[in-house]
N, CA, C and O of each residue as an XYZ file, in Angstrom:
296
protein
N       0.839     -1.180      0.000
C       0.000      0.000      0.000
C       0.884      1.244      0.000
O       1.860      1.369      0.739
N       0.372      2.371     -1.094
C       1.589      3.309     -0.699
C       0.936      4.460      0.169
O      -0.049      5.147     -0.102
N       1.475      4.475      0.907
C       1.250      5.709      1.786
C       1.997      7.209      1.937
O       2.249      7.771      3.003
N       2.307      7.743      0.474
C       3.324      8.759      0.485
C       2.014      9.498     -0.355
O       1.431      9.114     -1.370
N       1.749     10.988      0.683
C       0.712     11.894     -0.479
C       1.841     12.871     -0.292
O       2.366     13.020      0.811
N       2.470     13.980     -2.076
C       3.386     14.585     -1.960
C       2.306     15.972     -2.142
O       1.267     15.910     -2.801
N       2.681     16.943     -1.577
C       2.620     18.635     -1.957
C       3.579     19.139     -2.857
O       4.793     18.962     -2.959
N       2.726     19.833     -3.512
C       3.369     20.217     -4.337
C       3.295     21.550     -4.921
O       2.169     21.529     -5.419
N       3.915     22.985     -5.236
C       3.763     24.447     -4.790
C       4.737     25.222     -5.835
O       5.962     25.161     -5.724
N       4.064     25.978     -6.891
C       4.999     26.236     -7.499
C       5.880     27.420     -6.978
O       6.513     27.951     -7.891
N       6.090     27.990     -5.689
C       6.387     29.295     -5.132
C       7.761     28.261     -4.929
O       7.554     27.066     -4.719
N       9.131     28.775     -5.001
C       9.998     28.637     -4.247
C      10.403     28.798     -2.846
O      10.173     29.793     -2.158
N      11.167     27.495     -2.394
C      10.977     28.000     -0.381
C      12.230     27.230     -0.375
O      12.651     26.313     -1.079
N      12.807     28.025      0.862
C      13.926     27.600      1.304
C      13.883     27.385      2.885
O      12.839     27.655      3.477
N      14.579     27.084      3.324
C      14.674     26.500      4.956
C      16.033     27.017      5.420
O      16.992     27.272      4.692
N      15.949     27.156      7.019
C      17.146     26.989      7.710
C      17.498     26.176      8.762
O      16.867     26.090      9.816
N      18.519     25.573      8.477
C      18.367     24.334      9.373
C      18.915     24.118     10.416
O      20.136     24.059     10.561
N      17.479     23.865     11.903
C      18.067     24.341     12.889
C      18.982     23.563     14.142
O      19.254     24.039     15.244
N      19.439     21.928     13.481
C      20.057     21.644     14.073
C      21.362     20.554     12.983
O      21.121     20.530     11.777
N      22.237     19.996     13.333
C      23.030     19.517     12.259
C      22.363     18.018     11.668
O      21.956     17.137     12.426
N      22.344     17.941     10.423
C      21.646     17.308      9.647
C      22.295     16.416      8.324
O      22.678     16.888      7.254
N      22.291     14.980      8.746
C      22.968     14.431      7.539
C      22.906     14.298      6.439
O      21.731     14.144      6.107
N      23.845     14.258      5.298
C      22.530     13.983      3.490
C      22.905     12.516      3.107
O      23.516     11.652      3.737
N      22.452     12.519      2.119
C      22.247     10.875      1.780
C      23.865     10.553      1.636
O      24.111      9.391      1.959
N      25.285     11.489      1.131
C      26.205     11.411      0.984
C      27.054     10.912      2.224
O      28.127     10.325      2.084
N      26.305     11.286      3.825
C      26.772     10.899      4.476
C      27.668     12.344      5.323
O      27.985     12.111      6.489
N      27.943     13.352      4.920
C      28.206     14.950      5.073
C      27.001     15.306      5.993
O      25.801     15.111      5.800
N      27.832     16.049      7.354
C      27.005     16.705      8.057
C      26.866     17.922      7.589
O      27.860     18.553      7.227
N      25.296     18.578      7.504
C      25.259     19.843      7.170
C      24.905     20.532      8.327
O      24.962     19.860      9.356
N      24.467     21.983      8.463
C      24.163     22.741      9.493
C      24.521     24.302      9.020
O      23.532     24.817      9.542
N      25.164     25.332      8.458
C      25.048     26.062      8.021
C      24.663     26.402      6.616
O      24.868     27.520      6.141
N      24.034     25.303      5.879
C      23.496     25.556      4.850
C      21.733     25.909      4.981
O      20.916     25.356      5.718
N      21.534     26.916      4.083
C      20.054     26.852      3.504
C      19.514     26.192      1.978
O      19.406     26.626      0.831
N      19.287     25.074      2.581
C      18.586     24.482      1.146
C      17.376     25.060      0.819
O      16.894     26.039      1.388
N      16.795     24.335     -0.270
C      15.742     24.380     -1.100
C      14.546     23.451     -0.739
O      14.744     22.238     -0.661
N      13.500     23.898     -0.551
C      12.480     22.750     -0.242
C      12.088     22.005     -1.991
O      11.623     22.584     -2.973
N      12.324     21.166     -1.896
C      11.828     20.364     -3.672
C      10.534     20.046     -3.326
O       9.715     20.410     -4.170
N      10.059     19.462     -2.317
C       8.584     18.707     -2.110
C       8.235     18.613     -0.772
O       9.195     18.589     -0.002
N       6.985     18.547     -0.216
C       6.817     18.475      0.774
C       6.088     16.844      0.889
O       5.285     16.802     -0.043
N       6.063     15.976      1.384
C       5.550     14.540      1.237
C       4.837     14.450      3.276
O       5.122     15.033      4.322
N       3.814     13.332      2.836
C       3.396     12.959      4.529
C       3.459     11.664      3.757
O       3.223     11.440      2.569
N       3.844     10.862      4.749
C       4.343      9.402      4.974
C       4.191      8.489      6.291
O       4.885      8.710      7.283
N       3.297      7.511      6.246
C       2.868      6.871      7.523
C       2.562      7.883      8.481
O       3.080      7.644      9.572
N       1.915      8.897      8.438
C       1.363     10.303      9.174
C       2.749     10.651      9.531
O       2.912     11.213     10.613
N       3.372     10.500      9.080
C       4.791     11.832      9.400
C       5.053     13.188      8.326
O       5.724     13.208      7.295
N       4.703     13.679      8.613
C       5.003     15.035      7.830
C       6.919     15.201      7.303
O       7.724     15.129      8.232
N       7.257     15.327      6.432
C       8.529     15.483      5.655
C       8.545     16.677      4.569
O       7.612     17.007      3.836
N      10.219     17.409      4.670
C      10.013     17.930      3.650
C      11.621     17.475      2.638
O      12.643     17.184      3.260
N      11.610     17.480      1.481
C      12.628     16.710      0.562
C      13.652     17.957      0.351
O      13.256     18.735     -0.517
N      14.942     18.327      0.990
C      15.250     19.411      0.277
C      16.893     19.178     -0.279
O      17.801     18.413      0.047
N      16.733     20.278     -1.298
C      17.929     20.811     -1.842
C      19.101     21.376     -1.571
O      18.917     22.583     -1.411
N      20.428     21.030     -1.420
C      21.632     21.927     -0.917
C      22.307     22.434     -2.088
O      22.229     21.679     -3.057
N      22.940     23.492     -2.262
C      23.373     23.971     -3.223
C      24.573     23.387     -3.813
O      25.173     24.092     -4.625
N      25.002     22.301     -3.568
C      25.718     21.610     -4.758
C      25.000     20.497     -4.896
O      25.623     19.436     -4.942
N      23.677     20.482     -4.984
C      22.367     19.387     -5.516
C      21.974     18.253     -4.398
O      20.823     17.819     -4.416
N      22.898     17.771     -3.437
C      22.363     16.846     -2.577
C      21.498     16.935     -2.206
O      21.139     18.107     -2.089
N      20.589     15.966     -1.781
C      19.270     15.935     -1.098
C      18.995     14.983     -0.376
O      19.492     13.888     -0.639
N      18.055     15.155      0.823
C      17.843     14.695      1.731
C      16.795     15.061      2.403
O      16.505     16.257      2.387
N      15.686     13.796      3.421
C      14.476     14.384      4.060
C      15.161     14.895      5.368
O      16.209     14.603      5.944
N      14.084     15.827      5.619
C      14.267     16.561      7.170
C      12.699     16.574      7.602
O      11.802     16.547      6.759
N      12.540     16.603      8.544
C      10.941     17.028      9.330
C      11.036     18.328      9.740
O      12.103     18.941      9.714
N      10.224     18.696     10.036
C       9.451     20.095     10.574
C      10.233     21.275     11.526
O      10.416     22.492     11.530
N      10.611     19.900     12.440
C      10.905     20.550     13.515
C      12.486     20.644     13.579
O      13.183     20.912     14.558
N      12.833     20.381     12.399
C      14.686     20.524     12.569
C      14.862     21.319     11.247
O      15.976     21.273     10.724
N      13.951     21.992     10.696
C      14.135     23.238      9.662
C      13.264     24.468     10.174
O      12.349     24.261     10.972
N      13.557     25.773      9.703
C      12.533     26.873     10.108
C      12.847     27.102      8.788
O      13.909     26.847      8.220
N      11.322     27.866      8.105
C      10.995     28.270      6.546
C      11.645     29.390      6.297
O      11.043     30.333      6.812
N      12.407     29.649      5.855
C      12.690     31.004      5.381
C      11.781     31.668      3.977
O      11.651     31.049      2.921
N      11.231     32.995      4.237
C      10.504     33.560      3.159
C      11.008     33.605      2.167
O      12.212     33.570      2.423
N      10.839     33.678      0.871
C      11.377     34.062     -0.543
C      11.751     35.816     -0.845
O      10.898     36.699     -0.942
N      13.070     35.980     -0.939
C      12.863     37.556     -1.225
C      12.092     37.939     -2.482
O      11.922     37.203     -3.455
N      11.636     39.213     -2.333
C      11.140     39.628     -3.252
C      11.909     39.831     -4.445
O      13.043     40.234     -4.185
N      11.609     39.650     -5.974
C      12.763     39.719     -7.036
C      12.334     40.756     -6.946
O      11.369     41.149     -6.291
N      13.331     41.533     -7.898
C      13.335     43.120     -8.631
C      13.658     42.676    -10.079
O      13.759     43.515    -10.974
């Protein structure tokens, strides 16, 4: 049975992440701001899929990212 419903948002969002956090590479991160790619709930756990700026990715939950707003372009 699959139990993954993804969100999906065409606004760009980024995160800051508020405690140190591994990626699939195995690299601890913690002063990076990634990219949110997707937001997914899974077996009622809320997840969000994100982006680091040399492309790695990795899930984080809720409570170990804070959203950062999108600046406004000019």
């Amino acid at each position: 049975m699959d139990t993954w419903t993804m969100h999906t948002d065409s606004t760009k969002r980024s995160c800051r992440l508020l405690k140190p956090i591994r990626d699939q590479q195995g690299r601890t991160r913690f002063e990076d701001t990634p990219e949110i790619v997707r937001e997914v709930d899974n077996l009622e756990r809320h997840m969000y899929l994100v982006r680091f700026d040399d492309g790695a990715t990795t899930f984080v939950f809720p409570h170990e990212v804070e959203i950062v707003e999108a600046a406004p372009a000019f």
